[in-house]
N, C-alpha and C positions, 0 to 999 in steps of 0.2 A: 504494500500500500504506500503511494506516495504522499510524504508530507513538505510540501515548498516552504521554506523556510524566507518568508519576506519581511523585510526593514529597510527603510532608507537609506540606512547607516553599511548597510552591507552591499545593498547596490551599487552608491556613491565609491565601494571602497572596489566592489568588483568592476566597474567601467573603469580604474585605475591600473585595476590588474591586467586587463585584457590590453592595454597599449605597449607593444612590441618596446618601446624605449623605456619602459620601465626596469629597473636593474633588480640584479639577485639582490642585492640584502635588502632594499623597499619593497621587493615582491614576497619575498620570505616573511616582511612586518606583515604586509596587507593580510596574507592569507592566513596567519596570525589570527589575527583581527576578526576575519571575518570566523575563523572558529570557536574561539570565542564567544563571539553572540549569538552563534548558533547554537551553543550548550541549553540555554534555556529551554529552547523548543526542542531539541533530541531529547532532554531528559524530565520533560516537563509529566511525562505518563506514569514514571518510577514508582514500583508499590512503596507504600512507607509504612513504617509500624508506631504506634501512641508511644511513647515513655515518658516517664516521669521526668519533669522539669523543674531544678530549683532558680529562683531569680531571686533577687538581693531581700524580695520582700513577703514570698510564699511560694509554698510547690504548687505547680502547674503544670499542663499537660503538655509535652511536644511530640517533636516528630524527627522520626530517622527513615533514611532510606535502608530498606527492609535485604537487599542483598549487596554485596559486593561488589563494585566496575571495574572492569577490564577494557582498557581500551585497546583496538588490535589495528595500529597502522599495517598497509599493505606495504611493502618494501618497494620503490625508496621512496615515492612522492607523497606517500603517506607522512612519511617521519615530519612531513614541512606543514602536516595540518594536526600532526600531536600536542604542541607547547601548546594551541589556543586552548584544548579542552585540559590538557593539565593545568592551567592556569585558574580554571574554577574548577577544578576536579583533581586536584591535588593528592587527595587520598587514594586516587585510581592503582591498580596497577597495571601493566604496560607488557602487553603478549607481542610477539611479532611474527609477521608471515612473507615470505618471499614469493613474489612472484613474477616471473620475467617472460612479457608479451615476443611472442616470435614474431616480427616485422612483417613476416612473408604469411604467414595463415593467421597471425590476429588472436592465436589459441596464446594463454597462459602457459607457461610452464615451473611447475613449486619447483623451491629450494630449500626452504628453510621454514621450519615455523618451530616458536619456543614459546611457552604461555606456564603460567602459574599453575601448581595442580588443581585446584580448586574451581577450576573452568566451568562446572556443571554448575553450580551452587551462584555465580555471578552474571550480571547485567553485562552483553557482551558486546561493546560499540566498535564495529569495524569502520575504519577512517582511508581512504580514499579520496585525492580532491577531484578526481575526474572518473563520470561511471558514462565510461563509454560503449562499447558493445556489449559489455556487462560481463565477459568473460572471467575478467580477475575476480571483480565482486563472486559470483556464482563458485570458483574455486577455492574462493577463500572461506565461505561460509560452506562449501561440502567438507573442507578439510576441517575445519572449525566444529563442525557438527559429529564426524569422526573420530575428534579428540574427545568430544561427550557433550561439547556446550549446547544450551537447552535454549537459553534464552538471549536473543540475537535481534541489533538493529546496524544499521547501515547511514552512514554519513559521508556526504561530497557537497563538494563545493559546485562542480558544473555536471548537468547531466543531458543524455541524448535521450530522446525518447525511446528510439533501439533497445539500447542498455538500460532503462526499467524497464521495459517488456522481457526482454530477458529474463531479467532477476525474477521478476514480476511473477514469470511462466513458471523460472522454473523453483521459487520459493515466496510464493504467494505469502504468506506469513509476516514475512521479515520486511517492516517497517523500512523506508527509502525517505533520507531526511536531507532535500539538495535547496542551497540556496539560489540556485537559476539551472530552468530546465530550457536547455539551449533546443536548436532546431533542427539538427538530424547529424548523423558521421558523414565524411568523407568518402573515397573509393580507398583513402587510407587506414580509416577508421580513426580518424581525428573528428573529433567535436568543433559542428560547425553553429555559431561563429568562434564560439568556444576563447581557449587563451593560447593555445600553441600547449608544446611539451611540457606538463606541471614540471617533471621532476627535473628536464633539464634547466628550469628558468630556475627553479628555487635551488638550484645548485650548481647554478652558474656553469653547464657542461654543454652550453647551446653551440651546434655548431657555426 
């Protein structure tokens, strides 16, 4: 299910990002930035549970969030939209997964994935700034789901339509949280209008 993630504040910040002259380390703020302000609305659904509250003047009731977070960037352009939700989710902790697109068939290929054991039992946010054919996404939450994790949502920054349909088809369930749903891929599988390569802008490897 798709959730658009809109504010002013993030569009103004994304029409910055999408201009070619924009450099790595302002492009690595921005996208920052925009993750960030997306945390509210990715995690605005979290079960929570009552406990007890003391304040300076009587006990009262509050509130905790009822499991654990795991955040699970996608290797590498992931890593460039972790610090925003670390930055209000601090207590998170931080799974990772590799996976490297074959230029020539568009398919994923894993390498690597390391996650806390406690996978099943936590809120599991997969971080991707581009859900393009949906490939990665879809391999990441089958491997994901493999290791045992139960409970699974999905966050990008720019998305094709393609790639939630994808996702969409093929894990109906798992919530899709993008803050601009762009207007279709390439014959390269780039996101059109899209930003260009996340991970090479935010790591300054553009050729």
């Amino acid at each position: 299910m798709l959730h658009p993630v809109e504010h002013p504040l993030i569009a103004e910040e994304l029409t910055k990002l999408r201009d070619p002259a924009c450099p790595s380390p302002e492009f690595r703020q921005r996208v920052r930035r925009i993750a960030s302000m997306m945390v509210p609305a990715v995690t605005a659904n979290l079960e929570t549970t009552i406990v007890p509250c003391n304040t300076p003047l009587e006990l009262t009731a509050g509130l905790k969030v009822t499991r654990g977070i795991i955040l699970v960037p996608i290797l590498r352009a992931g890593l460039g939209f972790l610090d925003g939700f670390l930055d209000l989710l601090p207590q998170a902790s931080v799974a990772h997964i590799g996976l490297a697109r074959n230029e020539q068939t568009l398919v994923p290929e894993p390498y690597y994935l390391k996650h806390p054991p406690e996978l099943g039992e936590c809120e599991i946010i997969i971080l991707d700034p581009m859900l393009a054919t949906g490939g990665s996404a879809i391999e990441a939450v089958r491997s994901l789901r493999e290791a045992g994790a139960r409970h699974l949502r999905f966050a990008c920054l720019v998305a094709a339509p393609e790639g939630i349909f994808a996702l969409e088809q093929a894990y109906p369930e798992i919530a899709i949280y993008t803050a601009c749903l762009d207007r279709c891929l390439n014959s390269s599988g780039y996101i059109l209008p899209g930003l260009g390569d996340a991970g090479d802008r935010l790591f300054g490897t553009c050729r």
